[in-house]
C-alpha positions in Angstrom: -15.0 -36.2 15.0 -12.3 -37.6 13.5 -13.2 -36.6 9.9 -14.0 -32.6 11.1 -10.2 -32.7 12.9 -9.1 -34.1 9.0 -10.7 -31.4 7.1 -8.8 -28.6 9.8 -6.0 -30.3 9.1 -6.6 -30.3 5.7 -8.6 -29.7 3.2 -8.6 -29.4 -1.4 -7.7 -25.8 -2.4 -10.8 -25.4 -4.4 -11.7 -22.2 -5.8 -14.7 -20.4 -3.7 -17.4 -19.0 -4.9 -16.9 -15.4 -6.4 -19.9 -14.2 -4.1 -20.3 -16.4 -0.8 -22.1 -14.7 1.6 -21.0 -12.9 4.6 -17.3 -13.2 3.6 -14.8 -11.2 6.0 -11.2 -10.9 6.2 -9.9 -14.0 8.3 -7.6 -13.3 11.8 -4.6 -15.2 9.6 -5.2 -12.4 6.9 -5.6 -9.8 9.8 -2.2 -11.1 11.7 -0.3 -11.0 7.7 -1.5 -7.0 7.7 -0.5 -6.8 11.0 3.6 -7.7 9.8 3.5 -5.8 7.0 2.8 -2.7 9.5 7.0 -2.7 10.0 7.5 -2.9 6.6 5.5 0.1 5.9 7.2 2.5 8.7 10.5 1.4 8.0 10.2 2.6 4.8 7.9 5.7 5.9 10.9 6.3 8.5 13.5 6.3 6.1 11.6 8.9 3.8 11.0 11.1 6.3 15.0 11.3 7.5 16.4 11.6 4.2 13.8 14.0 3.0 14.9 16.4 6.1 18.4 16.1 5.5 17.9 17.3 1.7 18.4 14.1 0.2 15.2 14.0 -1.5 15.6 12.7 -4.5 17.6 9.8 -2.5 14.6 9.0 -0.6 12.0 9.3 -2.9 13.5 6.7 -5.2 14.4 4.3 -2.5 11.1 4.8 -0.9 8.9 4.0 -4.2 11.1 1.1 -5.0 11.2 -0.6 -1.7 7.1 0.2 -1.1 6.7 -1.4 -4.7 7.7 -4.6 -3.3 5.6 -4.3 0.5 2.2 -3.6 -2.2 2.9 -5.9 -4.4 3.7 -9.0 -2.3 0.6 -8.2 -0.2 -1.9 -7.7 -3.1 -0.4 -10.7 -4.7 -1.1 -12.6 -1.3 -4.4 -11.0 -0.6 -6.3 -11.7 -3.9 -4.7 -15.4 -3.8 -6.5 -15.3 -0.4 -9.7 -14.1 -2.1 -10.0 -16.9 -4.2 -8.6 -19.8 -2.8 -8.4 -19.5 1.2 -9.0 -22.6 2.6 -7.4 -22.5 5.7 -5.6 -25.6 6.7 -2.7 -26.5 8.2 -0.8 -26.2 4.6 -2.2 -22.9 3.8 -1.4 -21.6 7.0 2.3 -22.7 7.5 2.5 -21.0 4.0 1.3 -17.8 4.9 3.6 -17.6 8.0 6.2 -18.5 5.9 5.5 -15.5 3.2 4.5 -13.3 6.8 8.8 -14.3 8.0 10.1 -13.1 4.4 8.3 -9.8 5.1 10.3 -8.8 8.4 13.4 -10.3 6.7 12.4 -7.3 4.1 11.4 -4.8 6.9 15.3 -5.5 8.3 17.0 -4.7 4.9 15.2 -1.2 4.7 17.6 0.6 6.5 20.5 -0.8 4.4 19.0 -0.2 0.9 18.5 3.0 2.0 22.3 4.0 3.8 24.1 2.1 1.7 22.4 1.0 -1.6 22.9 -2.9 -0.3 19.2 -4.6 -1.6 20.3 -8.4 -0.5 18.2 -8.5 2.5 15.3 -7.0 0.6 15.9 -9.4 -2.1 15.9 -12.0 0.1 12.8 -11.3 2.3 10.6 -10.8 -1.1 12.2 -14.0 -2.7 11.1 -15.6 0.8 7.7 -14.1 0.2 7.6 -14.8 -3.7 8.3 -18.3 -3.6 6.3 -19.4 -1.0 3.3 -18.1 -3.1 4.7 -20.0 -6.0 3.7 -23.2 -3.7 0.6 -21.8 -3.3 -0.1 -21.6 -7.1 1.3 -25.1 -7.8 -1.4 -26.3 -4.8 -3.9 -24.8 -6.5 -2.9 -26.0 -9.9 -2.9 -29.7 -8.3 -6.6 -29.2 -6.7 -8.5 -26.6 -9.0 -8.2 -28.6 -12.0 -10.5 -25.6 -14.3 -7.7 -23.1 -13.5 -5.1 -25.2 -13.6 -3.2 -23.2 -16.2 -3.9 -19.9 -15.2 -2.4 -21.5 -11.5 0.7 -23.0 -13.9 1.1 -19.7 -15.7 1.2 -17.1 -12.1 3.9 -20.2 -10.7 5.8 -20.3 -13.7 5.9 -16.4 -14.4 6.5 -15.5 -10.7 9.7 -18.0 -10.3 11.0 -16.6 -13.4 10.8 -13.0 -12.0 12.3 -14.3 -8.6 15.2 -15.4 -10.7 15.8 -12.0 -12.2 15.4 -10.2 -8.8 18.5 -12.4 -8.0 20.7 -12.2 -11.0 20.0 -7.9 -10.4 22.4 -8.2 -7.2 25.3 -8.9 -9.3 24.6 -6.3 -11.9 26.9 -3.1 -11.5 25.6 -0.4 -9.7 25.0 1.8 -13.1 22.4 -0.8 -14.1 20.8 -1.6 -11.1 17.9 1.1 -11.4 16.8 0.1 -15.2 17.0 -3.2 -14.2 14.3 -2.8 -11.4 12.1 -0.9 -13.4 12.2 -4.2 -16.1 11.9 -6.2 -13.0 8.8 -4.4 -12.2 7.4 -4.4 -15.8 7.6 -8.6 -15.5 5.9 -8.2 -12.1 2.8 -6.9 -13.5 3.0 -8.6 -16.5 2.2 -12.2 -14.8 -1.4 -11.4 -13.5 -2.5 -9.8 -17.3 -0.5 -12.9 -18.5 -1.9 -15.9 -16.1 -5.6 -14.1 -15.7 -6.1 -14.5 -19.6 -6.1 -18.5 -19.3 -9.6 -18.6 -16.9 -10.0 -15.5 -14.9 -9.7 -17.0 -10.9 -13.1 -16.3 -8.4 -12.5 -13.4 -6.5 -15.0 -12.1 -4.0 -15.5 -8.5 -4.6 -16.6 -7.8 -1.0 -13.9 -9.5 0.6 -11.3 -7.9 -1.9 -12.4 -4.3 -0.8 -12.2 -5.3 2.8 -8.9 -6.1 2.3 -7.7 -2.9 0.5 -10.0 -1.0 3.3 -8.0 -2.3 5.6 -4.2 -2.4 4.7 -5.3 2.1 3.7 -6.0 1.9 7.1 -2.8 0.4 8.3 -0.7 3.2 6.1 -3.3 6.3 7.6 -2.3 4.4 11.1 1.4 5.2 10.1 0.9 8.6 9.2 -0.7 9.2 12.2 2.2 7.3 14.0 4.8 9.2 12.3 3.5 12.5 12.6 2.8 12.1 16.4 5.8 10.7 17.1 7.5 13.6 15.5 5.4 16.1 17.1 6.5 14.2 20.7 9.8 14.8 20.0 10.0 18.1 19.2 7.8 18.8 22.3 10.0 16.8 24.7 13.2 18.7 23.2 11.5 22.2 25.2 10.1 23.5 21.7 7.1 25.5 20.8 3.9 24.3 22.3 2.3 25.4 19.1 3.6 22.7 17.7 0.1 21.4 19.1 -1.7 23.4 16.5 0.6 21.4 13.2 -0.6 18.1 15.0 -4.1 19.4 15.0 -3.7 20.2 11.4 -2.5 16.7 10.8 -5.0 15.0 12.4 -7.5 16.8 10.4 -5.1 15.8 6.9 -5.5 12.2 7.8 -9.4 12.2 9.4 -10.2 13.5 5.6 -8.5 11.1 3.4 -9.9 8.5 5.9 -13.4 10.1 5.4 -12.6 10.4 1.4 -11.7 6.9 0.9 -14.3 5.5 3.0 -16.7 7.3 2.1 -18.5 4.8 -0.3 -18.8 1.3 -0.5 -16.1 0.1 -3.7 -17.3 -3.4 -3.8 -20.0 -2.4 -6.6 -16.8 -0.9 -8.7 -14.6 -4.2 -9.1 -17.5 -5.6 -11.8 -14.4 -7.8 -13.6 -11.0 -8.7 -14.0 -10.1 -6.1 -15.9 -11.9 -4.1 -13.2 -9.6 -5.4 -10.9 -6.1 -5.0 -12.2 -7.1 -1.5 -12.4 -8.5 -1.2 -9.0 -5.6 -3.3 -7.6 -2.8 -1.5 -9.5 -3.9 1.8 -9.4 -4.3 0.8 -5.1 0.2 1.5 -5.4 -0.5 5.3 -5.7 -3.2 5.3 -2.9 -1.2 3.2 -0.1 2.2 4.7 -1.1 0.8 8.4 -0.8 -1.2 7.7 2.5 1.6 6.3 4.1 4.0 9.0 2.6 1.7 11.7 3.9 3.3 10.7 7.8 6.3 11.4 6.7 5.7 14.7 5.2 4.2 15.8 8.4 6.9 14.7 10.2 9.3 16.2 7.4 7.1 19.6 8.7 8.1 19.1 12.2 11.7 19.3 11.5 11.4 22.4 10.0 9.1 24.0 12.9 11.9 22.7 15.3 14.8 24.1 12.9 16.2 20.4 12.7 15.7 20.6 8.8 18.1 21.3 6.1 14.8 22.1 3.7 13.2 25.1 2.6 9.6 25.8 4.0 8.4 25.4 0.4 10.5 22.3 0.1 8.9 21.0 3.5 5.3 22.0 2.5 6.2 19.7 -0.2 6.8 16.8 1.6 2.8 16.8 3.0 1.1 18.7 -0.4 3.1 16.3 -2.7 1.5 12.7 -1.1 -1.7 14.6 -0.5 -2.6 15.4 -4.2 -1.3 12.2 -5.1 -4.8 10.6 -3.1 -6.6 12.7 -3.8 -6.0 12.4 -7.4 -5.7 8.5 -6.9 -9.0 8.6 -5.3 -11.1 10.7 -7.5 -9.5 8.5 -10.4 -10.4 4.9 -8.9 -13.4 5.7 -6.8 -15.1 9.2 -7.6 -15.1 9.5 -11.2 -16.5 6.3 -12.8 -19.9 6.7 -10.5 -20.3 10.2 -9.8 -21.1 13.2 -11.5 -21.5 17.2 -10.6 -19.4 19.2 -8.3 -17.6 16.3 -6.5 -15.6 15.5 -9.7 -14.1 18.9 -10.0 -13.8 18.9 -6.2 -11.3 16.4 -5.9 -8.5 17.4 -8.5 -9.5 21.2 -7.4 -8.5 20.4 -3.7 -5.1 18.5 -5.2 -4.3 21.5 -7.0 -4.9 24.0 -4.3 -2.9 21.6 -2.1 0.3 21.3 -4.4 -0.1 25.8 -4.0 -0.1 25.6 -0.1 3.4 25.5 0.4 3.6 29.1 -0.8 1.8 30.2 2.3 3.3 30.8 5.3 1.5 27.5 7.1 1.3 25.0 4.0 -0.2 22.0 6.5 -3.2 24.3 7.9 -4.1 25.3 4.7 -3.8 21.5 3.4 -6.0 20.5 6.0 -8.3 23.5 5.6 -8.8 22.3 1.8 -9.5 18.8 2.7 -12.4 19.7 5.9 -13.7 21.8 2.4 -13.8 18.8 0.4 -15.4 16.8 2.8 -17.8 19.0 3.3 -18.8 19.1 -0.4 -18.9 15.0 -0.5 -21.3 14.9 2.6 -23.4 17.8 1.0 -23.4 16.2 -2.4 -24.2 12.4 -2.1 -24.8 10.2 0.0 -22.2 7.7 1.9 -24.0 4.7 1.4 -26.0 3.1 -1.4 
């Protein structure tokens, strides 16, 4: 008894094996989603009211750049996870600890956003970045065959954390290149670190994980678009308002249905595999979540609370919606199929980015994407 409480409380962070059966997503992983959730709608929020006032280029920017930092420092956290989860007291009190620096980011949305001020942000993801450096050096201590590859992510990751705070005193003319160089270090570790001795991943688990945070942004759209909807129904506007929300619903049933519509585990073969499939995972989760907003962005024209254009507000929905489906077709549809699926996919983007120059750019969206699924389901299975 009392050596099973000592191995809860805890235990060597050992790498696990690459393909354990029967491995899931733990209710620690599941409850670290769960706070990114605020993350991911104040940033969808923020989008959605600056792209309706006409500040669109405003919000796109701030929007990428702040969602850059919600993806990375949960990839970062969730492939960690993948290979080294052991789940004591250490690696929880960790995780909680990276979980608190995301709502500290979550609370400095709205001021990046109003006022250009990124210290909170910078703080939260510091918060978050540092305590997976303690992770690393852990797992540098206990898994002595990737002990440099551990060294390497700890070392390369601090070293980025120090330039994310020496950008806060850089004037405000140099603040943008300086994220993007920021960024360019960001991705840079993993390639860097990973070359040493690749660490064991589990390819199941790993697809579970990206499964489920696409589902946490489609959540949001849904969220945001509803929410929208509810408002301009409660302010005594048209009740065919009902008919965009039906539209919507159908937008975000289909890129549920595209995304989902194989198993991906079979297509994250190696680690170069894997930086593509987790890089390339930025464009998917930023476009699904931005997709709420458009809708939302759709509303506010309906409801002639929008400065926009109706092209400019088809925009908002067509733009995020081509950007999965291309996303999608590029990660998941085109290295394992062939035939009419693979023109389907950037077909439907295109004819997407044109709806806005109908008079109801969101039915015909939808009306594209219930075409494409169609074609998946008639083409190939869902299942292999």
């Amino acid at each position: 008894m009392v050596s099973s409480q000592t191995s809860r409380l805890y235990r060597p962070m050992t790498s696990r094996h690459p393909y354990e059966p029967h491995r899931a997503a733990t209710p620690l992983e599941l409850f670290f989603d769960l706070c990114f959730v605020v993350a991911v709608a104040q940033a969808a929020s923020h989008l959605h009211h600056d792209v309706t006032e006409g500040y669109v280029g405003h919000g796109v920017l701030g929007y990428l750049t702040v969602f850059f930092a919600i993806w990375w420092a949960w990839m970062n956290f969730s492939w960690f996870a993948s290979a080294y989860d052991n789940d004591d007291v250490p690696y929880r009190l960790t995780t909680l600890i990276q979980i608190a620096g995301a709502l500290t980011l979550a609370a400095g949305v709205p001021s990046a956003f109003d006022a250009g001020n990124f210290l909170i942000i910078t703080v939260g993801y510091v918060i978050m970045r540092m305590a997976m450096v303690g992770q690393w050096l852990r797992a540098a201590r206990q898994d002595p065959p990737r002990r440099v590859t551990a060294l390497r992510f700890a070392v390369g990751i601090t070293l980025v954390q120090i330039g994310w705070v020496a950008r806060l005193a850089l004037p405000d003319d140099l603040l943008l290149p300086a994220f993007f160089v920021l960024v360019v270090c960001e991705l840079a570790v993993p390639l860097w670190a990973e070359r040493a001795a690749p660490t064991q991943w589990h390819p199941h688990h790993i697809a579970e994980r990206f499964g489920l945070f696409t589902l946490i942004v489609l959540g949001e759209s849904v969220l945001a678009a509803t929410l929208a909807i509810e408002s301009g129904l409660g302010a005594g506007h048209d009740p065919r308002l009902i008919g965009l929300a039906l539209a919507g619903l159908v937008i975000v049933f289909a890129m549920w249905w595209l995304y989902f519509d194989r198993p991906a585990h079979d297509l994250i073969t190696s680690t170069r595999a894997g930086f593509r499939w987790g890089y390339g995972h930025y464009l998917i989760l930023a476009s699904a979540a931005a997709v709420g907003a458009g809708l939302a962005v759709s509303v506010d024209y309906d409801t002639h609370a929008s400065h926009l254009s109706g092209r400019a507000a088809g925009l908002a929905t067509a733009i995020p919606v081509a950007v999965f489906l291309l996303s999608v077709w590029v990660l998941q549809v085109w290295p394992r199929q062939r035939g009419p699926v693979t023109v389907a996919y950037p077909v439907a983007a295109v004819l997407a980015l044109l709806a806005p120059v109908t008079g109801a750019p969101v039915h015909v969206i939808a009306a594209v994407l219930a075409v494409l699924v169609a074609i998946v389901v008639a083409t190939g299975p869902r299942t292999e």
